[in-house]
C-alpha atoms as a printed R data frame, in Angstrom:
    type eleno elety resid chain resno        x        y      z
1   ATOM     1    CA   UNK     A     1  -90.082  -93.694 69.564
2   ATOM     2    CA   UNK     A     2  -87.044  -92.044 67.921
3   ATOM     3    CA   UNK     A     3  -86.842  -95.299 65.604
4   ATOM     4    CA   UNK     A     4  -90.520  -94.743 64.359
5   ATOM     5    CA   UNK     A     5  -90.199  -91.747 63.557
6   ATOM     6    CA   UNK     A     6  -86.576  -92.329 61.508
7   ATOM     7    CA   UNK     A     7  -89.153  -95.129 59.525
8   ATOM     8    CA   UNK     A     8  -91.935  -92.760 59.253
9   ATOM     9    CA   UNK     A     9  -89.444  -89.586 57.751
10  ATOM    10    CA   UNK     A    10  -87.844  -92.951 55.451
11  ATOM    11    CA   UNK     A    11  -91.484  -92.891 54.153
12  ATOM    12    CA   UNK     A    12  -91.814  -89.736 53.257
13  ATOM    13    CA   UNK     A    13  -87.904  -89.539 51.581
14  ATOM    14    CA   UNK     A    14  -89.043  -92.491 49.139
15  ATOM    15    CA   UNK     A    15  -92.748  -91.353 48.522
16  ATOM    16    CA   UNK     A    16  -94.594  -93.339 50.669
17  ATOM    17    CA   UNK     A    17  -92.788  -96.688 49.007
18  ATOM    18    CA   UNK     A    18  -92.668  -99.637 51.570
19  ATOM    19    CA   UNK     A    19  -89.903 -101.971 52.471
20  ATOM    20    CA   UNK     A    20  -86.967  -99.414 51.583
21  ATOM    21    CA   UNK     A    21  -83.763  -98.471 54.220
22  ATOM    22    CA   UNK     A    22  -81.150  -96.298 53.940
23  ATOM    23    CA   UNK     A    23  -77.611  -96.552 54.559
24  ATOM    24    CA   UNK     A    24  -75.965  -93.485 54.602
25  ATOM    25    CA   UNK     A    25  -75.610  -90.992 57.628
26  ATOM    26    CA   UNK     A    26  -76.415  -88.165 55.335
27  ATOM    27    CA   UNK     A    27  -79.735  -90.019 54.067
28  ATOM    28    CA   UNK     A    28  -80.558  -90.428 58.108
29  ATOM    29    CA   UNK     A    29  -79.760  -86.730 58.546
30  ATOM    30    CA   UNK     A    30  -81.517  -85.585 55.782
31  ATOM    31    CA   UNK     A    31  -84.850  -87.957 56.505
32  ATOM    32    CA   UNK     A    32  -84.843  -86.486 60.245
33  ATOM    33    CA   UNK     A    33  -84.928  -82.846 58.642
34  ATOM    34    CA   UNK     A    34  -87.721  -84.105 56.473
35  ATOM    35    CA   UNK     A    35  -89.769  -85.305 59.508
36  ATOM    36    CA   UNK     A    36  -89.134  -82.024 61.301
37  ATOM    37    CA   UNK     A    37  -90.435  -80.420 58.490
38  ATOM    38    CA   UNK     A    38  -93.667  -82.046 57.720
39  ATOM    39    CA   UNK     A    39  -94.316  -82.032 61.740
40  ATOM    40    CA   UNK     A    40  -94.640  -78.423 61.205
41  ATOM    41    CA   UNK     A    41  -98.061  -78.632 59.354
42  ATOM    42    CA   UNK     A    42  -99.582  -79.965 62.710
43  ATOM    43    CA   UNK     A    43 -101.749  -82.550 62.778
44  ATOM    44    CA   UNK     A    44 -103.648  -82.892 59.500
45  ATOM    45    CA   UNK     A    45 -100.315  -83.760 57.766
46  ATOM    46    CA   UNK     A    46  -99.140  -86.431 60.703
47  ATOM    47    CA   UNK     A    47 -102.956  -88.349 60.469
48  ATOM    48    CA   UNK     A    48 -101.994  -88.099 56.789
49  ATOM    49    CA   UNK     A    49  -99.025  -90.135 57.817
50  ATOM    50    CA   UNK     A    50 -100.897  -92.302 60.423
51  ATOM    51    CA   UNK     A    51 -103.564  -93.187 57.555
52  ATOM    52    CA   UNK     A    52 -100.756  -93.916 55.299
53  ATOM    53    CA   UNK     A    53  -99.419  -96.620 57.776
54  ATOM    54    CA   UNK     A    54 -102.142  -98.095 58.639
55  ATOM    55    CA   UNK     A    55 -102.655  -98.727 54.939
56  ATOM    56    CA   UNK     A    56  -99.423 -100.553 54.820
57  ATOM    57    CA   UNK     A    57  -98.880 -102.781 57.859
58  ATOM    58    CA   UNK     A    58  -95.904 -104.488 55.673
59  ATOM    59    CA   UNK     A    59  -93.771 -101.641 56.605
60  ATOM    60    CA   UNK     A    60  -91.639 -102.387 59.259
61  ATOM    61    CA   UNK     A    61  -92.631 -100.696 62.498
62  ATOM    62    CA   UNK     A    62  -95.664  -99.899 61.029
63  ATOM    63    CA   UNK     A    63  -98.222 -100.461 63.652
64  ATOM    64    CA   UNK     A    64  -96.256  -98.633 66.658
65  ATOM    65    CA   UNK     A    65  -95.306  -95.701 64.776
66  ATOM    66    CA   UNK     A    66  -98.908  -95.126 63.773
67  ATOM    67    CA   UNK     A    67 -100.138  -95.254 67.054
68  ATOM    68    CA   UNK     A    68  -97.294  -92.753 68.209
69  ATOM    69    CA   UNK     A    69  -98.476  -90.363 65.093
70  ATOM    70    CA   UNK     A    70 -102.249  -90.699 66.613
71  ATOM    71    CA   UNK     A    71 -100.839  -89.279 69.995
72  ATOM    72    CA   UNK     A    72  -99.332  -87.041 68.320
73  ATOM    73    CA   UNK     A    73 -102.336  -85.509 66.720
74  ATOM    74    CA   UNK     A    74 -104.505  -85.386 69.774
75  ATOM    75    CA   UNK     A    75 -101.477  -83.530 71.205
76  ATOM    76    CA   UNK     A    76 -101.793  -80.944 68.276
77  ATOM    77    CA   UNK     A    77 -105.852  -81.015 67.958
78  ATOM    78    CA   UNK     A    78 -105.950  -80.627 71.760
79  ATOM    79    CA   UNK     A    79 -103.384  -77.410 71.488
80  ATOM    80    CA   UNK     A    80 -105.645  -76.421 68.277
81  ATOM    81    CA   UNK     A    81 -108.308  -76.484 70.322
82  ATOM    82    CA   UNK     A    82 -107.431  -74.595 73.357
83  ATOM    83    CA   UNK     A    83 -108.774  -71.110 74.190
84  ATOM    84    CA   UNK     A    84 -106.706  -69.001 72.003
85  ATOM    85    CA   UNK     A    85 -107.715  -70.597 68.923
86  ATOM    86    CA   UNK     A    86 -109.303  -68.171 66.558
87  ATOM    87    CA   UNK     A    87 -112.368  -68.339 64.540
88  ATOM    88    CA   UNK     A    88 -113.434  -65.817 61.479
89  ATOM    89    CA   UNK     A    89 -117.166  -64.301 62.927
90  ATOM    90    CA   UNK     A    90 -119.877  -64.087 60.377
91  ATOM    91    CA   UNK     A    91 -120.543  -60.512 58.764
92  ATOM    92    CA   UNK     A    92 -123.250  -58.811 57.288
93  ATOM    93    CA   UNK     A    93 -123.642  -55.440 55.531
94  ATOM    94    CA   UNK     A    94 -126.530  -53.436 55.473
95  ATOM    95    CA   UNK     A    95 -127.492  -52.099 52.239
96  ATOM    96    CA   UNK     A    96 -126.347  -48.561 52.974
97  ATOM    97    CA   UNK     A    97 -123.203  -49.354 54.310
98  ATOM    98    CA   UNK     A    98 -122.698  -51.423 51.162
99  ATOM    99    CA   UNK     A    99 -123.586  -48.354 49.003
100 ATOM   100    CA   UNK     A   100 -121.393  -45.854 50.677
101 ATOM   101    CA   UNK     A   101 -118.004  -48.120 50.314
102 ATOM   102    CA   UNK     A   102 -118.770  -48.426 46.415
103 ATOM   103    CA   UNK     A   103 -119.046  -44.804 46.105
104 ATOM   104    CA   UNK     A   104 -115.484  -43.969 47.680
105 ATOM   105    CA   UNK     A   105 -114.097  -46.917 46.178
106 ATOM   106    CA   UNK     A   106 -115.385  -45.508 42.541
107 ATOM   107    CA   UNK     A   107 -114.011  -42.074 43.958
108 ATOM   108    CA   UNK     A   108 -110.208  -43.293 45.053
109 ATOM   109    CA   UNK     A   109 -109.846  -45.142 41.597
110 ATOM   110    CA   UNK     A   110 -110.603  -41.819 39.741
111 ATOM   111    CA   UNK     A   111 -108.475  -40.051 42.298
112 ATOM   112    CA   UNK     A   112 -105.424  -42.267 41.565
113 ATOM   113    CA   UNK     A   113 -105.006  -42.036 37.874
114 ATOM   114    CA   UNK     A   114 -104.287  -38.407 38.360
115 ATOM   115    CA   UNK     A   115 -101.933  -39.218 41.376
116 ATOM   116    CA   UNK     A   116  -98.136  -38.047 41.170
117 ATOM   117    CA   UNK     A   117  -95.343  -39.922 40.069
118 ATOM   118    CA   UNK     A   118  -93.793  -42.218 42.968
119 ATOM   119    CA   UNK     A   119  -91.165  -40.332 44.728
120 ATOM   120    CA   UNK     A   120  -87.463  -41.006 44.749
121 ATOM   121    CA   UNK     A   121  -86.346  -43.724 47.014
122 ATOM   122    CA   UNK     A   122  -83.224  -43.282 48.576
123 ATOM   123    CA   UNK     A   123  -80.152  -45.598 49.121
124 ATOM   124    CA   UNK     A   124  -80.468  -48.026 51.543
125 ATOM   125    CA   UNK     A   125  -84.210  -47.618 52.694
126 ATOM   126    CA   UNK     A   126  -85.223  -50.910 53.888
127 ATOM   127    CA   UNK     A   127  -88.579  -52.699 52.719
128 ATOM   128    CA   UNK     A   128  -91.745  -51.305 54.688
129 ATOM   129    CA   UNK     A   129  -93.459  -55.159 54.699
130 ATOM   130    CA   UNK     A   130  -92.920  -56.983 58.147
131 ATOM   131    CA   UNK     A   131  -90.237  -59.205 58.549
132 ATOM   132    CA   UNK     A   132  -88.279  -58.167 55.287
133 ATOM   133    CA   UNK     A   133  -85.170  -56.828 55.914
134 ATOM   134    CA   UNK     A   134  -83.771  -56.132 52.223
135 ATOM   135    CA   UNK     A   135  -82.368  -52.460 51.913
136 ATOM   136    CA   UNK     A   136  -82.774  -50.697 48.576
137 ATOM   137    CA   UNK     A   137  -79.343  -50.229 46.541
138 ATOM   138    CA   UNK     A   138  -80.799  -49.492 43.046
139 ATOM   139    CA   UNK     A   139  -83.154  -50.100 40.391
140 ATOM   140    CA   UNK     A   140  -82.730  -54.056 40.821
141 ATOM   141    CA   UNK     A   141  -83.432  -54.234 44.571
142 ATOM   142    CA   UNK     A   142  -87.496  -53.219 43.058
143 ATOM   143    CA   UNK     A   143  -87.122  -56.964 41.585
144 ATOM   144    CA   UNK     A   144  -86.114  -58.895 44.606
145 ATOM   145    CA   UNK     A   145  -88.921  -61.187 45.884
146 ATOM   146    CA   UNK     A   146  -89.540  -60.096 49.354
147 ATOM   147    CA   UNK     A   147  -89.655  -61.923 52.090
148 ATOM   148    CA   UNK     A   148  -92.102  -61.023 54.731
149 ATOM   149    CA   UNK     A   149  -94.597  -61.907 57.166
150 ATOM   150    CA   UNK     A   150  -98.165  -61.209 55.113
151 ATOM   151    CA   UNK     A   151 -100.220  -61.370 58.166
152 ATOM   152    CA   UNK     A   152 -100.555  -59.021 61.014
153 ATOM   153    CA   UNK     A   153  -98.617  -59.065 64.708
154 ATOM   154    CA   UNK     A   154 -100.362  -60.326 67.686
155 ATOM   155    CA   UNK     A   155  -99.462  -59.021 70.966
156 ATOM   156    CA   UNK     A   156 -100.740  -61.271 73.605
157 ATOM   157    CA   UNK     A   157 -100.097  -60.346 77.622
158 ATOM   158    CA   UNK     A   158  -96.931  -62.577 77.784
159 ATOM   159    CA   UNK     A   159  -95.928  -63.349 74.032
160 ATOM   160    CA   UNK     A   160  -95.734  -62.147 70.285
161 ATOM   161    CA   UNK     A   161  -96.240  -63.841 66.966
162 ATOM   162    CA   UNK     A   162  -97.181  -63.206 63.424
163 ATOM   163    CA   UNK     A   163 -100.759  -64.233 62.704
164 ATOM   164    CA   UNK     A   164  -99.024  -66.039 59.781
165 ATOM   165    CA   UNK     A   165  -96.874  -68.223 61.603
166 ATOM   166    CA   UNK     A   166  -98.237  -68.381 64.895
167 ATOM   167    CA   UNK     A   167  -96.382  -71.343 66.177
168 ATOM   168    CA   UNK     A   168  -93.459  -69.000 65.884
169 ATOM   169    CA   UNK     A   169  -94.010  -67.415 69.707
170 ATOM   170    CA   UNK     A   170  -91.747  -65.030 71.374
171 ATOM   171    CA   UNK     A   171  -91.757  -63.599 74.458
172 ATOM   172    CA   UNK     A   172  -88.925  -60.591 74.250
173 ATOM   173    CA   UNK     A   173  -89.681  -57.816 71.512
174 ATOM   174    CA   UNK     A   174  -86.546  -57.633 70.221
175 ATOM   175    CA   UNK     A   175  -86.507  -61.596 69.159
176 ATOM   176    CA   UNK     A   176  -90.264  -60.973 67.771
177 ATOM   177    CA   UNK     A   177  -88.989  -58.078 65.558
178 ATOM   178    CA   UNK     A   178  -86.024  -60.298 64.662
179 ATOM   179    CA   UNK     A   179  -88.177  -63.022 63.149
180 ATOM   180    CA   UNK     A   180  -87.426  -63.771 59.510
181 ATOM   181    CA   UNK     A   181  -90.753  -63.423 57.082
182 ATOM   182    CA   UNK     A   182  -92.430  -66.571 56.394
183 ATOM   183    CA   UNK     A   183  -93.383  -65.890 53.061
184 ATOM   184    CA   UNK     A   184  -91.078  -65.366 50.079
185 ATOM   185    CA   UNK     A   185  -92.877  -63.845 46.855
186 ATOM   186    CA   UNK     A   186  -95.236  -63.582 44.699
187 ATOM   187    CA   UNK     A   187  -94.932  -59.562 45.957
188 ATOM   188    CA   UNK     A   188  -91.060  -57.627 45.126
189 ATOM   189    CA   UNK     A   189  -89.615  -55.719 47.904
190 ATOM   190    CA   UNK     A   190  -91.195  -52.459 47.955
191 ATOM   191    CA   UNK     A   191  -89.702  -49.176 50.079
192 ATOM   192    CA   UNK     A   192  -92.790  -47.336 50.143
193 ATOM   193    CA   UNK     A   193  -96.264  -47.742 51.461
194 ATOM   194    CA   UNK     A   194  -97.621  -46.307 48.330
195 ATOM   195    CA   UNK     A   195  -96.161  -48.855 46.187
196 ATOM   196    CA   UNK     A   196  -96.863  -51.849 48.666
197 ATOM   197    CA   UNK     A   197 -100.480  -51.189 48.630
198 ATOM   198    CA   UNK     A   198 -100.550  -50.664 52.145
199 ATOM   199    CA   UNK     A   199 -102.935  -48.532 53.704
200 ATOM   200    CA   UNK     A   200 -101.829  -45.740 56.264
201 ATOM   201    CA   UNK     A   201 -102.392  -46.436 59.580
202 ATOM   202    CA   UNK     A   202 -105.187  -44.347 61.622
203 ATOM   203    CA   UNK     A   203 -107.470  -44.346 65.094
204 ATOM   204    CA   UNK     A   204 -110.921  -45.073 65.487
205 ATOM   205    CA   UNK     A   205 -112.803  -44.403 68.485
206 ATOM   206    CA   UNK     A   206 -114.911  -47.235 69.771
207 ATOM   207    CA   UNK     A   207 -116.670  -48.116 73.042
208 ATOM   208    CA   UNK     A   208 -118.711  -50.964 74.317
209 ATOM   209    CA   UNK     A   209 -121.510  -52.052 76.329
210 ATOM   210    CA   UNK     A   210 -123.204  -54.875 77.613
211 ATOM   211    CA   UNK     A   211 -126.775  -56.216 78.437
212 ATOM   212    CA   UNK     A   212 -127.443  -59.880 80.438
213 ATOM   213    CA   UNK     A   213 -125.428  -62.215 78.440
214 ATOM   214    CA   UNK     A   214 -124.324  -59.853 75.231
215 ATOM   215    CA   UNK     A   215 -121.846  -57.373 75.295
216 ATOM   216    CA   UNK     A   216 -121.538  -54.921 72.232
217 ATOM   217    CA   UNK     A   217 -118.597  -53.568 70.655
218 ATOM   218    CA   UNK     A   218 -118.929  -50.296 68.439
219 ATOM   219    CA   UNK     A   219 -115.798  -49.333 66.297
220 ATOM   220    CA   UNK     A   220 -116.689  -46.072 64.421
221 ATOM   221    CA   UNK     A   221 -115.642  -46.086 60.994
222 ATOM   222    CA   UNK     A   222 -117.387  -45.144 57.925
223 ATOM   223    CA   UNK     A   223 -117.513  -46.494 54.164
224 ATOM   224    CA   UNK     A   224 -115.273  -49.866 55.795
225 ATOM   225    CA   UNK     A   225 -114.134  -52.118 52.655
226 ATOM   226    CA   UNK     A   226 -116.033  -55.693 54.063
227 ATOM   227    CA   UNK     A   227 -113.646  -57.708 51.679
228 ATOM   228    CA   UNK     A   228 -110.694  -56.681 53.145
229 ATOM   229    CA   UNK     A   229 -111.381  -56.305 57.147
230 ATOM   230    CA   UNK     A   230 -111.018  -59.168 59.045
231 ATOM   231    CA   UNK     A   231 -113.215  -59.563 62.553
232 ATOM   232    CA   UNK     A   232 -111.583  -62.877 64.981
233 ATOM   233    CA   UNK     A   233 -112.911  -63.686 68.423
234 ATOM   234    CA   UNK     A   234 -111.604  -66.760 70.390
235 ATOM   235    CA   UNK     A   235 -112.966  -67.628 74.223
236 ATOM   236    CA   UNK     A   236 -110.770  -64.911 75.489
237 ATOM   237    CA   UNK     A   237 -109.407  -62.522 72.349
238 ATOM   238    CA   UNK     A   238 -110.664  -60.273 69.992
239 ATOM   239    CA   UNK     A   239 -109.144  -59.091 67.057
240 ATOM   240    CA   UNK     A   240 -109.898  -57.002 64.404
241 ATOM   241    CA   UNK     A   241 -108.671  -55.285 61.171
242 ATOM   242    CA   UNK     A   242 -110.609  -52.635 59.705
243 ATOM   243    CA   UNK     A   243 -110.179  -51.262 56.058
244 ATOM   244    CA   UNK     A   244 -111.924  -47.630 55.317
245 ATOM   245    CA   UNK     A   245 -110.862  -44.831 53.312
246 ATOM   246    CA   UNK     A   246 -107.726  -46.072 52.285
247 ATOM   247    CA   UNK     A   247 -106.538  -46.380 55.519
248 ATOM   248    CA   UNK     A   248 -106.127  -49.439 58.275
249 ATOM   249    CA   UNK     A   249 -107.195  -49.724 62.133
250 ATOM   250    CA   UNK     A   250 -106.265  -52.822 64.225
251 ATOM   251    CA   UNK     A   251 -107.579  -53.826 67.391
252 ATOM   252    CA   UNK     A   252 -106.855  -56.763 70.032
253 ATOM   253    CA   UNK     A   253 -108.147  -57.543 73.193
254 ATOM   254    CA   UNK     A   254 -107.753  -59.636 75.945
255 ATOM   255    CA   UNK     A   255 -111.318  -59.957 76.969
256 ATOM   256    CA   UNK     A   256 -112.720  -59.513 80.426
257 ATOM   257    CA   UNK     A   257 -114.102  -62.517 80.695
258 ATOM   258    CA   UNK     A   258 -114.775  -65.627 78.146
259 ATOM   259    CA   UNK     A   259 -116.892  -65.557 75.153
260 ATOM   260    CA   UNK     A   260 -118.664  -68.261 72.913
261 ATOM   261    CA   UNK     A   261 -117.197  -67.553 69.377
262 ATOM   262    CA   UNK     A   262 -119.633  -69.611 67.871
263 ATOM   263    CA   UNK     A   263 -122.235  -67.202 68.763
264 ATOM   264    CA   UNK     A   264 -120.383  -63.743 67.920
265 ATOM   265    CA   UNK     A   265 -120.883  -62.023 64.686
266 ATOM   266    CA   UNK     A   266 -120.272  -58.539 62.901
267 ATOM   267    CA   UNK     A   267 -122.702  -55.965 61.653
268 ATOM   268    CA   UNK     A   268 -121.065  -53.286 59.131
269 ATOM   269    CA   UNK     A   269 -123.840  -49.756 59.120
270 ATOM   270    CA   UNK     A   270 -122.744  -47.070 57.405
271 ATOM   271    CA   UNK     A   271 -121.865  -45.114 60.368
272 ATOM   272    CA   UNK     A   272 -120.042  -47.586 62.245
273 ATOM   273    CA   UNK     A   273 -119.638  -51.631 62.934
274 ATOM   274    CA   UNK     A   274 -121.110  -53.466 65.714
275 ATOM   275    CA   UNK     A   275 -119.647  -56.240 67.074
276 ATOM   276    CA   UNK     A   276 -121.752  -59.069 68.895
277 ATOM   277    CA   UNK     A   277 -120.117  -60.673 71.772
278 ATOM   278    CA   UNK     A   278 -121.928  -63.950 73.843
279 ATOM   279    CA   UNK     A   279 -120.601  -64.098 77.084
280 ATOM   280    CA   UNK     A   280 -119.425  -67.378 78.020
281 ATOM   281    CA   UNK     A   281 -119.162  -69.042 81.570
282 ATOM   282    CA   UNK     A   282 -116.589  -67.648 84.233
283 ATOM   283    CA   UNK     A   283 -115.731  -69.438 87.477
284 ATOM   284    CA   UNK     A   284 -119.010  -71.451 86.783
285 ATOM   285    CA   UNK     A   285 -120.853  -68.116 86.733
286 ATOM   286    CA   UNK     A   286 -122.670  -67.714 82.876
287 ATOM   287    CA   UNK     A   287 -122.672  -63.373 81.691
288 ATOM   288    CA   UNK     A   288 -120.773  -62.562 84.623
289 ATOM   289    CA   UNK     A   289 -120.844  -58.403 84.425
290 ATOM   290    CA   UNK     A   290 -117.501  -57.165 82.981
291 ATOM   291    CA   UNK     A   291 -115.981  -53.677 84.828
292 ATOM   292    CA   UNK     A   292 -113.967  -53.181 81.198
293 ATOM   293    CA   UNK     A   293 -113.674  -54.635 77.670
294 ATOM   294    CA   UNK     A   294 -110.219  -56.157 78.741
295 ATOM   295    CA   UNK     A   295 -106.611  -55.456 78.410
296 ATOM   296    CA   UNK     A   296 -105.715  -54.024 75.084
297 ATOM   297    CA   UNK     A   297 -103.510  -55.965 72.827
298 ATOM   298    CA   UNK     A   298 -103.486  -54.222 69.397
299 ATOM   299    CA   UNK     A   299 -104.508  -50.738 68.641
């Protein structure tokens, strides 16, 4: 197996040209790295590979190192595919809601021409995105790209990850905090939340409750910015990012019991949002009753 995948990273060194070799040590090293690196995009880019073979049978080892890319794939679809895998639920705004986040977003623009100047940053204050860890020395540290983690941390029962990278998983704090950002640019470093554009952190009460098959989530939150917040379910997680005000509330769960993400959505009212869970089947038995909402995760 090792052999098809030296040919198969040979491929991608040359372009997908057929009936090259190499004969340096440094060009082997360099075309393992290569393979290492394009296994990281999972299995879209390794059928990419296994189509690309099967296109060109002339290549030496052709046929067996396709075959090994197409177990590889099932491997990653099958992972893909497993219970923690998230999926985006469908939202819709009522009309009033709608109304009442234009207003205080018309408000907060008129409020922040006539906002301060920034305040002074002080000498050696390190970047406040997640996973940067550049301090500031000066004027120039304001034109360093930064390089952070742009999504949001996911604290599952056992492990940790960034919702960015989540094939990055660690299970002691300290080596989750220590993980380097995934993302270098477009943004500069900044040392305040003000000039990151990130929104201060703040609470929101919510409850839940359930009826036969459906349990109901309310977060209560008013004028909530739909383009920004971000509402995931999987079969046994929840989580959510709310944007209102200005400000930013997070929420995870590991749920009770199992849900069917397919059939969960959102509802943003102007007083609050409703989430729609459907209960899936646990232990054979479909809408089980749930004591609580689950362990919390985020939040």
């Amino acid at each position: 197996k090792l052999q098809f995948l030296y040919l198969i990273a040979v491929t991608v060194l040359t372009g997908g040209r057929v009936g090259c070799c190499v004969n340096t040590m440094a060009d082997a090293t360099q075309a393992m790295e290569s393979l290492v690196e394009i296994h990281k995009g999972g299995a879209p880019a390794l059928l990419a590979f296994a189509n690309f073979l099967n296109d060109n049978k002339s290549f030496p080892g052709a046929d067996e190192a396709a075959a090994y890319l197409a177990e590889l794939c099932a491997r990653d679809a099958a992972d893909d595919a497993g219970p923690d895998t998230f999926q985006p639920m469908p939202v819709t705004v009522t009309p009033g809601a709608q109304r009442a986040f234009e207003a205080w977003q018309k408000s907060a623009a008129e409020a922040q021409d006539d906002a301060e100047a920034e305040e002074e940053i002080p000498v050696g204050k390190q970047c406040v995105r997640n996973g940067c860890t550049t301090v500031y020395a000066g004027p120039a540290s304001l034109e360093v790209d930064c390089q952070h983690h742009p999504g949001g941390a996911v604290f599952h029962e056992t492990y940790k990850y960034w919702s960015c990278c989540d094939r990055n998983k660690k299970y002691d704090f300290e080596e989750f905090r220590a993980i380097p950002g995934c993302r270098v640019g477009p943004e500069k470093c900044a040392f305040n939340e003000k000039a990151a554009g990130m929104p201060k952190k703040a609470p929101c009460r919510h409850d839940f409750f359930q009826v036969g098959n459906t349990v109901t989530v309310n977060i209560y939150a008013k004028k909530v910015d739909p383009t920004k917040s971000t509402f995931f379910v999987s079969q046994r997680q929840l989580r959510i990012t709310l944007h209102f005000q200005g400000k930013e509330f997070t929420l995870g769960y590991e749920l009770e019991g199992n849900v069917v993400p397919s059939e969960c959505k959102v509802e943003i009212k102007e007083p609050k949002v409703e989430l729609t869970l459907r209960k899936g089947a646990d232990g054979g038995v479909q809408g089980a009753a749930w004591e609580t909402l689950g362990t919390k995760t985020e939040g």
